[in-house]
CHARMM-style PDB file with segment names, atoms N, HN, CA, C and O in Angstrom:
ATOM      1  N   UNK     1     -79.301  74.399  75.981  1.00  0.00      PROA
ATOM      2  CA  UNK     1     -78.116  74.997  76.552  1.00  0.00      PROA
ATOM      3  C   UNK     1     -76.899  74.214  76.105  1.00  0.00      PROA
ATOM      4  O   UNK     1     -76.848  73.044  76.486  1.00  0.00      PROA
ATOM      5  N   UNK     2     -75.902  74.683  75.345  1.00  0.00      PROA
ATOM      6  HN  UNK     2     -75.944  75.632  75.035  1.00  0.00      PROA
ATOM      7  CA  UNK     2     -74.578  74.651  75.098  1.00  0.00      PROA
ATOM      8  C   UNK     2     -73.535  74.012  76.222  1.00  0.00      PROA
ATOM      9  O   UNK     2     -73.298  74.900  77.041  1.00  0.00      PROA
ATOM     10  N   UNK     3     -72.724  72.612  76.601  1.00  0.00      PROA
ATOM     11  HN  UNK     3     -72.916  71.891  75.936  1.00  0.00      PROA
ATOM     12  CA  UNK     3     -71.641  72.154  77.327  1.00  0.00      PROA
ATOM     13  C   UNK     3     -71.026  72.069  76.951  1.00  0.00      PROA
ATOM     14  O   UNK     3     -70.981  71.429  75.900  1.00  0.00      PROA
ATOM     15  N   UNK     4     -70.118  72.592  77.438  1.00  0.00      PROA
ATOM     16  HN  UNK     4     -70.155  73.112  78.292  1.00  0.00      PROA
ATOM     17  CA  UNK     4     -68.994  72.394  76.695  1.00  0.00      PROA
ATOM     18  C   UNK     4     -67.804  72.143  77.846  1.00  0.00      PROA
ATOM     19  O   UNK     4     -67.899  72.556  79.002  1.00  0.00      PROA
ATOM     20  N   UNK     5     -66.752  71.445  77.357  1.00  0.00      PROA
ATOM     21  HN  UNK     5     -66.675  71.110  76.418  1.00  0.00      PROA
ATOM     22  CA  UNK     5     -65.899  70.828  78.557  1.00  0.00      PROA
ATOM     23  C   UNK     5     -64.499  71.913  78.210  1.00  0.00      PROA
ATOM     24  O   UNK     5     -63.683  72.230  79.076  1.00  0.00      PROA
ATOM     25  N   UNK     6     -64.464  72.212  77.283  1.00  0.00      PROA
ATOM     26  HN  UNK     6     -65.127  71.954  76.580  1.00  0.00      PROA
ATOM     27  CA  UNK     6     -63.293  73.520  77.209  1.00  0.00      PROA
ATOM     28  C   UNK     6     -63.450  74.603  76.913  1.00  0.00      PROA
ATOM     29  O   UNK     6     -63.490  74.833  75.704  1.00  0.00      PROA
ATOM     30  N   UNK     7     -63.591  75.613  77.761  1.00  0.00      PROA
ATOM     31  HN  UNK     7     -63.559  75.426  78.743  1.00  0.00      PROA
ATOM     32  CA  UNK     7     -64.582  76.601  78.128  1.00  0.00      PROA
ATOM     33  C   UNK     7     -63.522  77.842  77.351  1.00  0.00      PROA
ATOM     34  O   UNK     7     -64.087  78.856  76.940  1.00  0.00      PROA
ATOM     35  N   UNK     8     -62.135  77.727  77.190  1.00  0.00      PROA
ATOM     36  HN  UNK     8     -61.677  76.904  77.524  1.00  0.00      PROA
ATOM     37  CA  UNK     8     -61.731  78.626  76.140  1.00  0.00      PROA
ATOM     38  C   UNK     8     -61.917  78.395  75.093  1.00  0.00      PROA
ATOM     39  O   UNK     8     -61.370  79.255  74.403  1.00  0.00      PROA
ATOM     40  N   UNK     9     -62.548  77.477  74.354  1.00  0.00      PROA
ATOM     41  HN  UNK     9     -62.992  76.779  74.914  1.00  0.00      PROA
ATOM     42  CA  UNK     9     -62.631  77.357  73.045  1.00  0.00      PROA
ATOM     43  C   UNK     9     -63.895  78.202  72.415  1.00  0.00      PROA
ATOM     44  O   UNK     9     -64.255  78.091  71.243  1.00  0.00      PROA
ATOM     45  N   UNK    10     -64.586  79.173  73.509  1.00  0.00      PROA
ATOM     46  HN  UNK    10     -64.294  79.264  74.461  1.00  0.00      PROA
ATOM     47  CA  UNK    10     -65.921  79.511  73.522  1.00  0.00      PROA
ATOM     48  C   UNK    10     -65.528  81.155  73.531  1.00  0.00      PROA
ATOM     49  O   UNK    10     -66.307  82.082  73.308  1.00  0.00      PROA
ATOM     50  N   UNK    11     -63.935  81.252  73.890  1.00  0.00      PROA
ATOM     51  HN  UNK    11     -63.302  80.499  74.071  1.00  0.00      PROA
ATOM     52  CA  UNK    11     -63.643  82.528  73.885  1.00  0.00      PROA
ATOM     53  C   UNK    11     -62.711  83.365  72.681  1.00  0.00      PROA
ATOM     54  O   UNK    11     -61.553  82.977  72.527  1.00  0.00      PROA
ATOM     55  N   UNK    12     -63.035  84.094  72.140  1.00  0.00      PROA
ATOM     56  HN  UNK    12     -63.976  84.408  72.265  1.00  0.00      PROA
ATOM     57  CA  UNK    12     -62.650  84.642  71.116  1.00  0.00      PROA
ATOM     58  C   UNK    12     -61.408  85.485  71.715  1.00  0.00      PROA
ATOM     59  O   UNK    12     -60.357  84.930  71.398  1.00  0.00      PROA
ATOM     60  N   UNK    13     -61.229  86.497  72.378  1.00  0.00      PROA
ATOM     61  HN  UNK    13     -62.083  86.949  72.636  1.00  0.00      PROA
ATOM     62  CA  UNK    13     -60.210  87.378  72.683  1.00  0.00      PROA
ATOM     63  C   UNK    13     -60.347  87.356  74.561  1.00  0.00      PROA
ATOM     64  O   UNK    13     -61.347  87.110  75.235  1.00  0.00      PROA
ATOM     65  N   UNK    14     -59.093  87.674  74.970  1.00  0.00      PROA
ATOM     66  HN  UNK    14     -58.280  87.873  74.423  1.00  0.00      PROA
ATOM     67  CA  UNK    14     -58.953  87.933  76.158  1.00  0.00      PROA
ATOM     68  C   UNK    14     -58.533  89.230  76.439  1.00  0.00      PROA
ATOM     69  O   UNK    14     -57.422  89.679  76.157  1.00  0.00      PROA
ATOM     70  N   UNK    15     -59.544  89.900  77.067  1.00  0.00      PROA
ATOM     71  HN  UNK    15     -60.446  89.535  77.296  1.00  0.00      PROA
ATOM     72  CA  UNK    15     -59.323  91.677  76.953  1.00  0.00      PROA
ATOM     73  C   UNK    15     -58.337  91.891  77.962  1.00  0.00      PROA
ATOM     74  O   UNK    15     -57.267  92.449  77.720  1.00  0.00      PROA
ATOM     75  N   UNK    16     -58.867  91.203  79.770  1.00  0.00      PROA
ATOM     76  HN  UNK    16     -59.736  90.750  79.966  1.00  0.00      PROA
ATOM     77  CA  UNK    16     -57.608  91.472  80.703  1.00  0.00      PROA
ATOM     78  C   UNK    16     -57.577  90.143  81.140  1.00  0.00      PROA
ATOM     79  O   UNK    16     -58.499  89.333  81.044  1.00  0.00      PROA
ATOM     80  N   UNK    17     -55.854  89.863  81.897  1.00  0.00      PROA
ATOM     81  HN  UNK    17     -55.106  90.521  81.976  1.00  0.00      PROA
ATOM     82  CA  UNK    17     -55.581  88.921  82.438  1.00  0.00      PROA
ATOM     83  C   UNK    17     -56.315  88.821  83.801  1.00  0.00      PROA
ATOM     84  O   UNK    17     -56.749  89.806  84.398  1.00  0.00      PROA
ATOM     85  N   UNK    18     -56.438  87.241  84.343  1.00  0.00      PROA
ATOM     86  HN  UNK    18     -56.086  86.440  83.858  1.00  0.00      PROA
ATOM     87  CA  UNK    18     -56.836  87.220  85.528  1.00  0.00      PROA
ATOM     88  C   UNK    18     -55.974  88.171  86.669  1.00  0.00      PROA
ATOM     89  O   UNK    18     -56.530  88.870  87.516  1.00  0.00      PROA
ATOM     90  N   UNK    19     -54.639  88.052  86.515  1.00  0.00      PROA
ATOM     91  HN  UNK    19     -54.188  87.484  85.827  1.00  0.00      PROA
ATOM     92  CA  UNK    19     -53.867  88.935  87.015  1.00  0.00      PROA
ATOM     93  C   UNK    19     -54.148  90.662  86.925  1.00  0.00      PROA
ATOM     94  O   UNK    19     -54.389  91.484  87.809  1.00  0.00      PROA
ATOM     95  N   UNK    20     -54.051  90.746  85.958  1.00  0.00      PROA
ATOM     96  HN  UNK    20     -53.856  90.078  85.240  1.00  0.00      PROA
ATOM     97  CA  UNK    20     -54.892  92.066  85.555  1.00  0.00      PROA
ATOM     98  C   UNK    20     -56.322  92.573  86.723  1.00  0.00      PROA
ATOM     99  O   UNK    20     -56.470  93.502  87.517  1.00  0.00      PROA
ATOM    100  N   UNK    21     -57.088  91.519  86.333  1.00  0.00      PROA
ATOM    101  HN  UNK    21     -56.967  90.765  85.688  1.00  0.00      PROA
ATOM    102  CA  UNK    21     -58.495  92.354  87.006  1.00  0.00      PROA
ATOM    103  C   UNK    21     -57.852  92.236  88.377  1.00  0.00      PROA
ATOM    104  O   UNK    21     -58.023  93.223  89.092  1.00  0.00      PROA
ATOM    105  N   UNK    22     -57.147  91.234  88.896  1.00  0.00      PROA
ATOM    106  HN  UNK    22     -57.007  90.432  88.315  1.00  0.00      PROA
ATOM    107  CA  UNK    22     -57.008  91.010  90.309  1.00  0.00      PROA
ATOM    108  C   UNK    22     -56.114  92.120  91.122  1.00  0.00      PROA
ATOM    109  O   UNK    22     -56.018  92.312  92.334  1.00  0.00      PROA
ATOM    110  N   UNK    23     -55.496  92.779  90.010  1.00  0.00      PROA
ATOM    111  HN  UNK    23     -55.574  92.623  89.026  1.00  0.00      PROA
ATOM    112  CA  UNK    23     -54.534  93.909  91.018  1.00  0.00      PROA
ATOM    113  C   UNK    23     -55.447  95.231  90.771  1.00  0.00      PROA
ATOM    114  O   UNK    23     -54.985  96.307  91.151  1.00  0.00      PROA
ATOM    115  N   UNK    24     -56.955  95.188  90.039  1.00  0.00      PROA
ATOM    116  HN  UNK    24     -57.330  94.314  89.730  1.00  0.00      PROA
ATOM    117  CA  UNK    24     -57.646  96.238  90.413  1.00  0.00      PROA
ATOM    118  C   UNK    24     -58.702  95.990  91.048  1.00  0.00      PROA
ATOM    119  O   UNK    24     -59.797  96.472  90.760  1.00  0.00      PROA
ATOM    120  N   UNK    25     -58.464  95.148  92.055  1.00  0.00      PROA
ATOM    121  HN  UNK    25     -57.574  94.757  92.290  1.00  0.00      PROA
ATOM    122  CA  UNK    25     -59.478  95.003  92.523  1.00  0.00      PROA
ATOM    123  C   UNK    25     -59.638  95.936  93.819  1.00  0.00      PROA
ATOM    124  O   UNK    25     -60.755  96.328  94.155  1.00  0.00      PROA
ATOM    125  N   UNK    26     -58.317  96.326  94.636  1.00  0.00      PROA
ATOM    126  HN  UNK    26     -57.409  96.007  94.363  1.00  0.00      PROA
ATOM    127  CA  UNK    26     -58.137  96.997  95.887  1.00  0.00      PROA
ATOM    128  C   UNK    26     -58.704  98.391  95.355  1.00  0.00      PROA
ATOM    129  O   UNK    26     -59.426  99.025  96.125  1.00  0.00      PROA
ATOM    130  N   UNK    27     -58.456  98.855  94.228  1.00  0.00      PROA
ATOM    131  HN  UNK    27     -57.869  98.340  93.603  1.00  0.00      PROA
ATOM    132  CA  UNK    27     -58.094 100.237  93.715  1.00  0.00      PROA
ATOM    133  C   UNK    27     -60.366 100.415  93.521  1.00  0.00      PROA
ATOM    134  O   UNK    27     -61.115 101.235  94.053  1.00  0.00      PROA
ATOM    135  N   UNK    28     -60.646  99.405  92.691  1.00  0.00      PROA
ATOM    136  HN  UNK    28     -60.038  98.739  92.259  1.00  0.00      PROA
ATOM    137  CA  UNK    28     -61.729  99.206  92.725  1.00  0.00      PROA
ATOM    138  C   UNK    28     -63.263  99.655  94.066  1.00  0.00      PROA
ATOM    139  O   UNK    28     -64.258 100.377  94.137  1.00  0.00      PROA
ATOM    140  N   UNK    29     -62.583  98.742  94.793  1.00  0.00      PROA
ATOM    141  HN  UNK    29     -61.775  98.156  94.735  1.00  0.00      PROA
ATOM    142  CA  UNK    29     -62.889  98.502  95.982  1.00  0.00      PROA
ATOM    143  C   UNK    29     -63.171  99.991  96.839  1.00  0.00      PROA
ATOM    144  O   UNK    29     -64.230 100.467  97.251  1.00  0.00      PROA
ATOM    145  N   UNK    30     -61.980 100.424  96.907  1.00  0.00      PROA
ATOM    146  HN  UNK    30     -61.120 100.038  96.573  1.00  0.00      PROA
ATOM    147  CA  UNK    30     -61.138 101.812  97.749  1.00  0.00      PROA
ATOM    148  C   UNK    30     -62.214 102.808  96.802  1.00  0.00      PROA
ATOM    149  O   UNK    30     -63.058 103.270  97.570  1.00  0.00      PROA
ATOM    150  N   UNK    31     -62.439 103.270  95.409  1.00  0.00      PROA
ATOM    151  HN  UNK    31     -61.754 102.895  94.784  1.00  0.00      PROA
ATOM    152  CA  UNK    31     -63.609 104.019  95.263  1.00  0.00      PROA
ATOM    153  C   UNK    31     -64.602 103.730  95.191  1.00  0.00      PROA
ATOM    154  O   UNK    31     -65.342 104.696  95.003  1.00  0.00      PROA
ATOM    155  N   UNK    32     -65.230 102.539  95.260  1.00  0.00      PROA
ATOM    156  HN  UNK    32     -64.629 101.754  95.413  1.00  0.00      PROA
ATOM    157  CA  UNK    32     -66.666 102.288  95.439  1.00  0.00      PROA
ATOM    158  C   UNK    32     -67.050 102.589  96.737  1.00  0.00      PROA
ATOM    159  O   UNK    32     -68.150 103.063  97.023  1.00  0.00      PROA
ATOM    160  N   UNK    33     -66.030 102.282  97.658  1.00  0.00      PROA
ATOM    161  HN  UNK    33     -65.137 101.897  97.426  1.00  0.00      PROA
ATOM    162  CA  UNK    33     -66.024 102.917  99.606  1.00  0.00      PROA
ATOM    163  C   UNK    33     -66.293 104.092  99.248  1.00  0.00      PROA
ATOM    164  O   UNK    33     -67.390 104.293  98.728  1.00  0.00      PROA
ATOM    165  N   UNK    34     -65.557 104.953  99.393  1.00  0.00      PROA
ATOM    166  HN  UNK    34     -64.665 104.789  99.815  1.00  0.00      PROA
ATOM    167  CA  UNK    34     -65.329 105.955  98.872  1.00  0.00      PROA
ATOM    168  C   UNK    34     -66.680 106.880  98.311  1.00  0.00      PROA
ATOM    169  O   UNK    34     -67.570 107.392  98.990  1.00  0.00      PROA
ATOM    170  N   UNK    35     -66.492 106.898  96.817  1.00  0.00      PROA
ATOM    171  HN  UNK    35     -65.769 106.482  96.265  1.00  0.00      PROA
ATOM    172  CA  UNK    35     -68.069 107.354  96.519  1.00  0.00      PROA
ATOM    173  C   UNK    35     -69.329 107.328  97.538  1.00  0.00      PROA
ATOM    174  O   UNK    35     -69.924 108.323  97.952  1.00  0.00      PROA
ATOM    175  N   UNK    36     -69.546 106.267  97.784  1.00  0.00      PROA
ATOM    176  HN  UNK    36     -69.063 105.459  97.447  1.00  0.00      PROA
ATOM    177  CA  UNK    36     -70.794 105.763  98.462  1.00  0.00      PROA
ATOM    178  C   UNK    36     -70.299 105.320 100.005  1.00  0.00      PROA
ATOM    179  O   UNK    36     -70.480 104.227 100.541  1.00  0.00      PROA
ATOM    180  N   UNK    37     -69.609 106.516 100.566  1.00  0.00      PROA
ATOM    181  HN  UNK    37     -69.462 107.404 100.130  1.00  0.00      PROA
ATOM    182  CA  UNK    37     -69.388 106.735 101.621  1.00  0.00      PROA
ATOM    183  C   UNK    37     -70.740 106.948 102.795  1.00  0.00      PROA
ATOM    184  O   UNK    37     -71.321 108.023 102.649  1.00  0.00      PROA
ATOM    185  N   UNK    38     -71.244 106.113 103.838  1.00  0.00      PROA
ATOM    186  HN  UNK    38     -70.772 105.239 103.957  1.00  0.00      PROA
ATOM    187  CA  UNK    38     -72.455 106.851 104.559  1.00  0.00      PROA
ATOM    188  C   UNK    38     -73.697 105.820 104.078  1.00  0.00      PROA
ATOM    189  O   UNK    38     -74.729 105.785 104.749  1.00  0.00      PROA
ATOM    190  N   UNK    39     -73.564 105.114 103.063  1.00  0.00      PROA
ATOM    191  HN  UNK    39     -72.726 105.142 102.518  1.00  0.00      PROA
ATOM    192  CA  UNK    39     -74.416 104.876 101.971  1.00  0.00      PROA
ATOM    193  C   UNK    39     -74.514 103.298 102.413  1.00  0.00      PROA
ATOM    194  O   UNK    39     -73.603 102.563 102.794  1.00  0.00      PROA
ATOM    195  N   UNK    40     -75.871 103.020 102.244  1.00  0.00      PROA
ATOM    196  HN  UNK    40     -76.611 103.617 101.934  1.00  0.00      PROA
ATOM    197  CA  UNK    40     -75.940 101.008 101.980  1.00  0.00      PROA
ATOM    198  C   UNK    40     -75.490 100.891 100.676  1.00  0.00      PROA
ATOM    199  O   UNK    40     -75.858 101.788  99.917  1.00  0.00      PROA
ATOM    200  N   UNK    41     -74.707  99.914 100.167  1.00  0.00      PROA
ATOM    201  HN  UNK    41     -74.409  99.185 100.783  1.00  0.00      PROA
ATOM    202  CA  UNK    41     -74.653  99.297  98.889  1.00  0.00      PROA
ATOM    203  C   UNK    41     -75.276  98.357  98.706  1.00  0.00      PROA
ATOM    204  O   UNK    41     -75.586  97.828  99.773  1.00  0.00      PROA
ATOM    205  N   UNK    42     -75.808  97.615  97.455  1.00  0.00      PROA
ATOM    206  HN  UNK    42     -75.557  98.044  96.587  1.00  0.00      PROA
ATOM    207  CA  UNK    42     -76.452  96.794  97.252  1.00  0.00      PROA
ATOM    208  C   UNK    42     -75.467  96.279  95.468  1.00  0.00      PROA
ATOM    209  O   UNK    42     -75.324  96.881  94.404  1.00  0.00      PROA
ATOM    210  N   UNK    43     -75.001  94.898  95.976  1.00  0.00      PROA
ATOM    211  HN  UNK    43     -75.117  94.409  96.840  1.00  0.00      PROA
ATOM    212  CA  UNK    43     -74.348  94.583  94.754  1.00  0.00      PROA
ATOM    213  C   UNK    43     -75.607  93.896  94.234  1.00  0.00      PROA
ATOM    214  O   UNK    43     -76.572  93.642  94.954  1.00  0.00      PROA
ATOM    215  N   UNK    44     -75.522  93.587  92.810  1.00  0.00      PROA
ATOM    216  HN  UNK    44     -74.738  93.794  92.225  1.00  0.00      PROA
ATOM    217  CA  UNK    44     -75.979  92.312  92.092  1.00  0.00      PROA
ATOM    218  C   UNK    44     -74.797  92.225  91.055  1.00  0.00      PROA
ATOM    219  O   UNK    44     -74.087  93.143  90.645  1.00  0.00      PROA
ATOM    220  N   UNK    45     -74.763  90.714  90.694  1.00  0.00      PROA
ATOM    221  HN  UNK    45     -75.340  89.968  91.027  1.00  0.00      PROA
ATOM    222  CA  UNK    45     -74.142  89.674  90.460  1.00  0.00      PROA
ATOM    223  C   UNK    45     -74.979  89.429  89.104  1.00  0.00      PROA
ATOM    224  O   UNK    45     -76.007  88.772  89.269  1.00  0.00      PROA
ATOM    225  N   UNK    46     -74.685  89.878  87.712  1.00  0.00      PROA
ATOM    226  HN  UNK    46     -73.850  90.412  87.578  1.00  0.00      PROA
ATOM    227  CA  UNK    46     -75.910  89.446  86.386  1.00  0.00      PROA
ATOM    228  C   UNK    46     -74.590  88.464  85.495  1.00  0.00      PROA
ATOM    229  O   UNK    46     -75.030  87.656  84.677  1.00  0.00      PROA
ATOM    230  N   UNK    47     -73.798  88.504  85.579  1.00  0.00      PROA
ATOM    231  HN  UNK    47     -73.441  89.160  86.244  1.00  0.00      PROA
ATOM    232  CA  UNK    47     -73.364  87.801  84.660  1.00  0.00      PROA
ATOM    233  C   UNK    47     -72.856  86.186  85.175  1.00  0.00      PROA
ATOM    234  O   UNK    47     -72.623  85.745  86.300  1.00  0.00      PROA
ATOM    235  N   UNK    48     -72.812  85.608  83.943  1.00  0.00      PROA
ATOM    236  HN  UNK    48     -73.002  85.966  83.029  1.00  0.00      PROA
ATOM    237  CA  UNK    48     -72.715  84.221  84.568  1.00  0.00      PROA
ATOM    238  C   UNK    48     -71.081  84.203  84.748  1.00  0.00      PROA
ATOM    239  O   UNK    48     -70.212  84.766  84.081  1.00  0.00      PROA
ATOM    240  N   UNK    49     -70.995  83.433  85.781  1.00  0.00      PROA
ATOM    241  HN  UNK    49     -71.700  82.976  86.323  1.00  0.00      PROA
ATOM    242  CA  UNK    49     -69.488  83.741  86.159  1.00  0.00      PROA
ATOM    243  C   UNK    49     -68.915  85.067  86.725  1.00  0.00      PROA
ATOM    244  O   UNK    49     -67.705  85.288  86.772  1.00  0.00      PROA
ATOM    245  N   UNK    50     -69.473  85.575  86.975  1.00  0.00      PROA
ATOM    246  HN  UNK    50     -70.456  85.395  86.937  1.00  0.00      PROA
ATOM    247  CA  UNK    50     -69.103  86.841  87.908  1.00  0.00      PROA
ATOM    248  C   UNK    50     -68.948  87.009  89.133  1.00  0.00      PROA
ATOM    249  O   UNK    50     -68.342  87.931  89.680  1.00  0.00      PROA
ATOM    250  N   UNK    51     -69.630  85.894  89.739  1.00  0.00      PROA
ATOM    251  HN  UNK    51     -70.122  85.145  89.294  1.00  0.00      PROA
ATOM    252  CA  UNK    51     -69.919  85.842  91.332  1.00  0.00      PROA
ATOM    253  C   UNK    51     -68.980  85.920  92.131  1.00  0.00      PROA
ATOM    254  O   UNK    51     -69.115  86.737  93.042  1.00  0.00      PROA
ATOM    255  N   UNK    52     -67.406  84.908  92.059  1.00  0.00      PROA
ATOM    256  HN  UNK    52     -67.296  84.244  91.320  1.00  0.00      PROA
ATOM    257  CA  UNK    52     -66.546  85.093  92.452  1.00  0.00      PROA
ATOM    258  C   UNK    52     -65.669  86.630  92.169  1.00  0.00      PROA
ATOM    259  O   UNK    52     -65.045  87.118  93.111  1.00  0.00      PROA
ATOM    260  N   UNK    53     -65.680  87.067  91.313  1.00  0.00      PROA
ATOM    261  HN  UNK    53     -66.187  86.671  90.547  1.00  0.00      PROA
ATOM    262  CA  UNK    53     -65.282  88.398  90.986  1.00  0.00      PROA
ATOM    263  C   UNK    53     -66.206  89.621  92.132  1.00  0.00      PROA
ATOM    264  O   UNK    53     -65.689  90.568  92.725  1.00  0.00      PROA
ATOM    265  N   UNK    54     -67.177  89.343  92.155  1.00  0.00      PROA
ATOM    266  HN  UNK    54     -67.597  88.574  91.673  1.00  0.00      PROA
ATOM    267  CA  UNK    54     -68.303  90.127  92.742  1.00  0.00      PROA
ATOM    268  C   UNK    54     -67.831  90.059  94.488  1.00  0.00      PROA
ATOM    269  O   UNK    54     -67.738  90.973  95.307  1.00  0.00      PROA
ATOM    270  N   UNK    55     -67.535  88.213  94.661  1.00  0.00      PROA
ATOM    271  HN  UNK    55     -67.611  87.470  93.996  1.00  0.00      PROA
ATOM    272  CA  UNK    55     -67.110  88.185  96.343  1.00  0.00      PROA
ATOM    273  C   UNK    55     -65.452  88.595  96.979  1.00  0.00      PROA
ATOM    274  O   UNK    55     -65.068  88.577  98.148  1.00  0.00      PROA
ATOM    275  N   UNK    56     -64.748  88.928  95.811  1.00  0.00      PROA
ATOM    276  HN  UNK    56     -65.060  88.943  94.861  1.00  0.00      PROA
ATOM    277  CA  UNK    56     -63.227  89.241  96.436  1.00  0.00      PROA
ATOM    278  C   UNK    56     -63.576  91.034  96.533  1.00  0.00      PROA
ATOM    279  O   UNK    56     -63.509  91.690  97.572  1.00  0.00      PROA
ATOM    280  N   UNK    57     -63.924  91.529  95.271  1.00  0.00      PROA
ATOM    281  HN  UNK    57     -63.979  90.995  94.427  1.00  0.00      PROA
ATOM    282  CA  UNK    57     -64.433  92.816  95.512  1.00  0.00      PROA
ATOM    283  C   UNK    57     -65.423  92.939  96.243  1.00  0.00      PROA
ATOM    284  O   UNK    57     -65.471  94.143  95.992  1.00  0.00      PROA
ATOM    285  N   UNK    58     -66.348  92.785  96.991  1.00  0.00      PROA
ATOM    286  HN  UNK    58     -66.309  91.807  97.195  1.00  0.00      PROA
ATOM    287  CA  UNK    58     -66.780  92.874  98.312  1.00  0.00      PROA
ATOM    288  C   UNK    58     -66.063  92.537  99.225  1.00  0.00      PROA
ATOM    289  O   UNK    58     -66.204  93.315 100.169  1.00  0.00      PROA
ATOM    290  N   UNK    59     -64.961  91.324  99.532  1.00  0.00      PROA
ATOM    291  HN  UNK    59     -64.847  90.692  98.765  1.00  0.00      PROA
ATOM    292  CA  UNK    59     -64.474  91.502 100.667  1.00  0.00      PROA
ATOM    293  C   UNK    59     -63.613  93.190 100.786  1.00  0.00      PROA
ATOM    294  O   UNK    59     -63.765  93.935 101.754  1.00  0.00      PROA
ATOM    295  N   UNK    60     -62.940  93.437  99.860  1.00  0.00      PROA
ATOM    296  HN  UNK    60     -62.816  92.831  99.074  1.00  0.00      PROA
ATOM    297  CA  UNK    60     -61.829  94.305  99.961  1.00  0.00      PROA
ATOM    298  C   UNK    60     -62.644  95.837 100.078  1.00  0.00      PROA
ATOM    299  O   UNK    60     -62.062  96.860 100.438  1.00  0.00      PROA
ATOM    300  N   UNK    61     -64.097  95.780  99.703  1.00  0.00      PROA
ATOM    301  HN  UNK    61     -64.570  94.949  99.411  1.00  0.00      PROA
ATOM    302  CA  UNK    61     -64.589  97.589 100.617  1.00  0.00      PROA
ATOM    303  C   UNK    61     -65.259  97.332 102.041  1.00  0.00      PROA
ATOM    304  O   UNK    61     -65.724  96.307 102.540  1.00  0.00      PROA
ATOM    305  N   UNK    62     -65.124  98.785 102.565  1.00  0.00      PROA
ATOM    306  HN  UNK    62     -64.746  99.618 102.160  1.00  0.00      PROA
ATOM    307  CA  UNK    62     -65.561  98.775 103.616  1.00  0.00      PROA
ATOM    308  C   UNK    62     -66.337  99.666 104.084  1.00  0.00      PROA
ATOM    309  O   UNK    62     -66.304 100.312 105.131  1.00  0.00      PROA
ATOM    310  N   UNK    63     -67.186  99.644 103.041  1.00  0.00      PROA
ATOM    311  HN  UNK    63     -67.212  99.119 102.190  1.00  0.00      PROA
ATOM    312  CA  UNK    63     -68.885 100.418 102.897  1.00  0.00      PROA
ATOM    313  C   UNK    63     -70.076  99.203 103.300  1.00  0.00      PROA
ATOM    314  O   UNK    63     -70.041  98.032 102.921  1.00  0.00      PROA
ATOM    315  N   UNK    64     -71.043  99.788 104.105  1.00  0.00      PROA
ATOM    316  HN  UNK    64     -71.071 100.740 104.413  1.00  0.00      PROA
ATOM    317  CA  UNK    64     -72.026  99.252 104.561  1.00  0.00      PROA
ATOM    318  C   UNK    64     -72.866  98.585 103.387  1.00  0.00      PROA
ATOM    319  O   UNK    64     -73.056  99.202 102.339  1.00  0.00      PROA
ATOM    320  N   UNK    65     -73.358  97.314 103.597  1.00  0.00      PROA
ATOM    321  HN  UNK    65     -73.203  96.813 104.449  1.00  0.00      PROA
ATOM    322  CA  UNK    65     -74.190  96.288 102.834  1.00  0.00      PROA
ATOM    323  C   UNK    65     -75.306  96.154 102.885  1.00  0.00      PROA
ATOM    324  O   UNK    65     -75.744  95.573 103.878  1.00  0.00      PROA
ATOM    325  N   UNK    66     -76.257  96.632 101.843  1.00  0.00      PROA
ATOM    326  HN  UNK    66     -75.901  97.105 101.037  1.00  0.00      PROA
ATOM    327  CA  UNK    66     -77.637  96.302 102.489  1.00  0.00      PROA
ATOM    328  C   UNK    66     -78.198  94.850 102.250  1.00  0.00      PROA
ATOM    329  OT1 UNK    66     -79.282  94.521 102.731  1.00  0.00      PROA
TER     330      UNK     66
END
């Protein structure tokens, strides 16, 4: 396994800003409720570094968790 201590040097292009994903996250959120209205959701979390992304978008719906 690969360490590396400067973790952009590992990144080639930046598609969206942190800012970016973060102001879709409500909008996100609001149709995943939505759709799967009535419904358990069940997230998983596969990418490395995603987790925090995975826990702000779960706080912000308000669809049932299985």
């Amino acid at each position: 396994m690969k360490h590396s201590q400067d973790l952009h040097a590992d990144v080639a292009e930046v598609l969206l800003s942190e800012d970016q994903i973060r102001a879709r996250w409500p909008s996100s959120a609001q149709r995943i409720t939505a759709d799967y209205a009535g419904n358990e959701v069940t997230l998983v979390s596969v990418l490395k570094g995603s987790l925090p992304f995975m826990a702000d978008l779960m706080r912000q719906m308000t669809c049932r968790s299985g």
